[in-house]
C-alpha positions as CSV (number, residue, x, y, z in Angstrom):
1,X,-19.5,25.4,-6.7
2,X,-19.2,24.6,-3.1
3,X,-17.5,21.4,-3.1
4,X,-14.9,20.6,-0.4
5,X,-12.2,18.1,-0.9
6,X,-9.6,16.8,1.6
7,X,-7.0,13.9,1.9
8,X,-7.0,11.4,4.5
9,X,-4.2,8.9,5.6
10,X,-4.9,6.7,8.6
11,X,-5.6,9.3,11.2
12,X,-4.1,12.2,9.8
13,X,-6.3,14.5,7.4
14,X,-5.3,18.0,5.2
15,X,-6.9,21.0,5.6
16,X,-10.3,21.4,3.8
17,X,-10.0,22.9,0.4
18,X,-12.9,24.2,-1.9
19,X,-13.2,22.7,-5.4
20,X,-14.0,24.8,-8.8
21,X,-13.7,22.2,-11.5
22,X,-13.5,18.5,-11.7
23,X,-15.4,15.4,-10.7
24,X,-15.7,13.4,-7.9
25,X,-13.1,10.3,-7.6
26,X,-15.6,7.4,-7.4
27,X,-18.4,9.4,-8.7
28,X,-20.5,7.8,-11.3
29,X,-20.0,10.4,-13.9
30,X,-16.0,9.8,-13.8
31,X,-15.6,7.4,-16.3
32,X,-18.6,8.5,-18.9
33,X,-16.9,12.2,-18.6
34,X,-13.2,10.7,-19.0
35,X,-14.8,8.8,-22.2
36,X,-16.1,11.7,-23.6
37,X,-13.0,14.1,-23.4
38,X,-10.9,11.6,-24.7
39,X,-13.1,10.4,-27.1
40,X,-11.2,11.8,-30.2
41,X,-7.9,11.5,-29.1
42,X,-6.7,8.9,-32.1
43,X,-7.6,11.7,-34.4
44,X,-5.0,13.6,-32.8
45,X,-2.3,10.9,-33.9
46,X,-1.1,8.8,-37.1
47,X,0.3,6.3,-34.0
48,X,-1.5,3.1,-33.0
49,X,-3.4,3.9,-29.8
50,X,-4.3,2.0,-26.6
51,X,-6.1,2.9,-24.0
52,X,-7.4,2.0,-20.4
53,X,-9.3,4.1,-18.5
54,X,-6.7,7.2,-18.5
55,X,-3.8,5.5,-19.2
56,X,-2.6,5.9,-23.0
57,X,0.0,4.3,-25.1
58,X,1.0,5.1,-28.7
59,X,2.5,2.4,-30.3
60,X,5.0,3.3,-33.2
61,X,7.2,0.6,-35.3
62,X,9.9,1.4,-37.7
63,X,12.9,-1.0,-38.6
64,X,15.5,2.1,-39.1
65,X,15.9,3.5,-35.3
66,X,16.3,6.9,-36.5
67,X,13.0,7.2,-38.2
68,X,11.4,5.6,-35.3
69,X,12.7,8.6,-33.0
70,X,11.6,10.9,-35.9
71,X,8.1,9.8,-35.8
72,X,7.8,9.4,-31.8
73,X,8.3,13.0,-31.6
74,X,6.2,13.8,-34.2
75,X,3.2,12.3,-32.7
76,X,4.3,13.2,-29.0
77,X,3.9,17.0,-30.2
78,X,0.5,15.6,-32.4
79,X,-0.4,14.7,-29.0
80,X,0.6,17.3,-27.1
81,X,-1.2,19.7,-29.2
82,X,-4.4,17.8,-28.9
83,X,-4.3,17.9,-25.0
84,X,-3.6,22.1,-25.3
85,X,-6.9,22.0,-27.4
86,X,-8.6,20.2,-25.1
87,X,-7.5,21.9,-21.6
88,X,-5.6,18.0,-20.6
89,X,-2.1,18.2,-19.5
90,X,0.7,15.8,-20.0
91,X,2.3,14.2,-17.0
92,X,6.2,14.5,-18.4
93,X,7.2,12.5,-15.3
94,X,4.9,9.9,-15.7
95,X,5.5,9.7,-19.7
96,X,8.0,6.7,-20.9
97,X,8.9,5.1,-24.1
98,X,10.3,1.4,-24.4
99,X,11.9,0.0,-27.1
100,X,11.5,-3.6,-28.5
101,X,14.2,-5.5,-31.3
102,X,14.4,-8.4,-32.3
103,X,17.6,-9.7,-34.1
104,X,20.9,-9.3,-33.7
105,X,21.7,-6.2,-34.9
106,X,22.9,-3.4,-32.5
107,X,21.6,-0.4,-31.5
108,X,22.4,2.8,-30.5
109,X,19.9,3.7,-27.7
110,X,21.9,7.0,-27.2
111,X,19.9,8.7,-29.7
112,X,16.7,8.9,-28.0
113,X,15.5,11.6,-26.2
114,X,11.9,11.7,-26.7
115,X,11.6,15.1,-25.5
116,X,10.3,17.4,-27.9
117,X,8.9,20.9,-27.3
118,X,6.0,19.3,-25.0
């Protein structure tokens, strides 16, 4: 391919560099080819899954804090599997987890370290 791609801010541009894979930003393929490799990403998972363009979210309930650890990292190396199978990567930085209670029992928020091996 002899695609060229370069970054402008304001006046200042990079220098030009030639493109082997990808697509476009803004091209009208973008979002039917993002559809399309993601398609059969909530087979990849036993986790509720939302999604918005390429932003995902599992979504994981438990009532025992442990467990819910347990199965985070379960399905964080379910997905993380399913992106090596598919040539995706993971953004680590850009990957968080939140935890919601109700009640007032406390907990110990120590114990989570959803890092696995991905």
């Amino acid at each position: 391919m002899n695609r060229k791609q370069y970054v402008q801010i304001g006046k200042t541009k990079s220098d030009i560099e030639f493109m082997n894979c990808g697509v476009p930003q803004g091209s009208i393929l973008g979002p039917l080819l993002c559809l399309i490799c993601v398609n059969d990403i909530s087979k990849s998972t036993n986790a509720h899954i939302l999604s918005f363009a390429d932003d995902t979210s599992l979504v994981i309930s438990d009532t025992d804090i442990s467990i819910l650890y347990q199965r985070a990292n379960v399905e964080m190396n379910n997905l993380f599997e399913w992106f090596c199978a598919n040539g995706l990567s993971l953004n680590k930085n850009k990957t968080k987890y939140m935890v919601f209670k109700g009640g007032t029992k406390s907990v110990d928020f120590n114990i989570l370290d959803i890092s696995g091996e991905w």
